[in-house]
FIKOLZA-1660 file (N, C-alpha, C; in steps of 0.1 Angstrom, whole numbers, plus 5000, padded with zeros to 4 digits):
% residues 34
   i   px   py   pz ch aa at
   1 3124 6136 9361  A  X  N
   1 3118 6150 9359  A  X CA
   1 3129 6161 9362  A  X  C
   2 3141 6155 9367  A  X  N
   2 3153 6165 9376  A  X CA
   2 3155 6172 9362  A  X  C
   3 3160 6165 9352  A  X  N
   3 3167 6161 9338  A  X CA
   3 3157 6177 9330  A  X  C
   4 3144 6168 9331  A  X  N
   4 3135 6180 9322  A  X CA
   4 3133 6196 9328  A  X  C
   5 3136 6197 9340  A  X  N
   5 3134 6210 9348  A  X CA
   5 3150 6217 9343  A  X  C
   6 3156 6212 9345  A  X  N
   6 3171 6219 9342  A  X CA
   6 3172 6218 9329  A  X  C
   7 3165 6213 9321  A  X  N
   7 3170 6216 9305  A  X CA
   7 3162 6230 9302  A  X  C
   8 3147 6236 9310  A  X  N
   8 3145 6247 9309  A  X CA
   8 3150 6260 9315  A  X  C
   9 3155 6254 9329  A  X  N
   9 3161 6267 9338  A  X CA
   9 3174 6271 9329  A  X  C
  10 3184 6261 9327  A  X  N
  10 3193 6265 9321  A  X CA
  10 3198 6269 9304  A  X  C
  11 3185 6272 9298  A  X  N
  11 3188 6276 9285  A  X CA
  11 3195 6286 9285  A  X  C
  12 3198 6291 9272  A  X  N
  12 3204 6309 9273  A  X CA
  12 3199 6307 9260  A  X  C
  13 3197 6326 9262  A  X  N
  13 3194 6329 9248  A  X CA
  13 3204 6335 9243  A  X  C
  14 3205 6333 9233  A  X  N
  14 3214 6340 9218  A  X CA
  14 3212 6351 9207  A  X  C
  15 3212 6361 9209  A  X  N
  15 3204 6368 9202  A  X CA
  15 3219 6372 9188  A  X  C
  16 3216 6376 9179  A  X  N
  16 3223 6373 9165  A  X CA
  16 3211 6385 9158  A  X  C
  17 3218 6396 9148  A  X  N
  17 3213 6393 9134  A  X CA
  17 3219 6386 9123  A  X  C
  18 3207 6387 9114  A  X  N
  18 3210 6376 9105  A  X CA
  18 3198 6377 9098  A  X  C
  19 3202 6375 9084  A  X  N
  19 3184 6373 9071  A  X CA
  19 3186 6357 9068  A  X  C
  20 3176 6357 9059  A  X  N
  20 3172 6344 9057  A  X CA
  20 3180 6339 9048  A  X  C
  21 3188 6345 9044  A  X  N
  21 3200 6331 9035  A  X CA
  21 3207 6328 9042  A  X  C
  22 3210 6332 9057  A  X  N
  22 3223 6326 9070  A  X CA
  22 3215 6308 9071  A  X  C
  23 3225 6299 9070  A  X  N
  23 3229 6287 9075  A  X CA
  23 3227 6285 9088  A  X  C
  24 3222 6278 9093  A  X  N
  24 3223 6276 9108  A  X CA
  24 3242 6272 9112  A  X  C
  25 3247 6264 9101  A  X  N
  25 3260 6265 9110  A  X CA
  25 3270 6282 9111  A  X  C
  26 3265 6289 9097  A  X  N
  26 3267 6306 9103  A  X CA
  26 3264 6308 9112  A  X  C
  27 3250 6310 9115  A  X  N
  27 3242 6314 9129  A  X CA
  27 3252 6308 9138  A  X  C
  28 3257 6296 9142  A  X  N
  28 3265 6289 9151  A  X CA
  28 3280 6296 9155  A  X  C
  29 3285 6301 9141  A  X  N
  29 3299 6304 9139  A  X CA
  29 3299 6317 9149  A  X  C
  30 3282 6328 9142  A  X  N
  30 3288 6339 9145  A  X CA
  30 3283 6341 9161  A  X  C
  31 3277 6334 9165  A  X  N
  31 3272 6332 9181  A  X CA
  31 3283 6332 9188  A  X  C
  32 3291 6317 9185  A  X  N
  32 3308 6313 9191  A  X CA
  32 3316 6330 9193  A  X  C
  33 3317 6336 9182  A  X  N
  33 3321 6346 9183  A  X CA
  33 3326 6356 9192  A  X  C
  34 3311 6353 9203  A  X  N
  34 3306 6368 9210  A  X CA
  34 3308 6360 9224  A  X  C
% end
C-alpha cells in the first residue's frame, strides 16, 4: 500500500496548451521543454 499512496502524493501536474490534433508525444516534447 506504501507503493499506491506515493504514486498519488507524488504526481505533478503539467499544464500545456494544445488543440486536438497535438500527439501525445508533442504534448511530451513541449512539457520537457518548460
Amino acid at each position: 500500500t506504501e507503493g499506491l499512496i506515493g504514486f498519488f502524493v507524488n504526481t505533478q501536474v503539467l499544464r500545456a496548451e494544445f488543440d486536438v490534433n497535438t500527439t501525445f508525444s508533442e504534448l511530451l516534447h513541449l512539457n520537457s521543454a518548460t
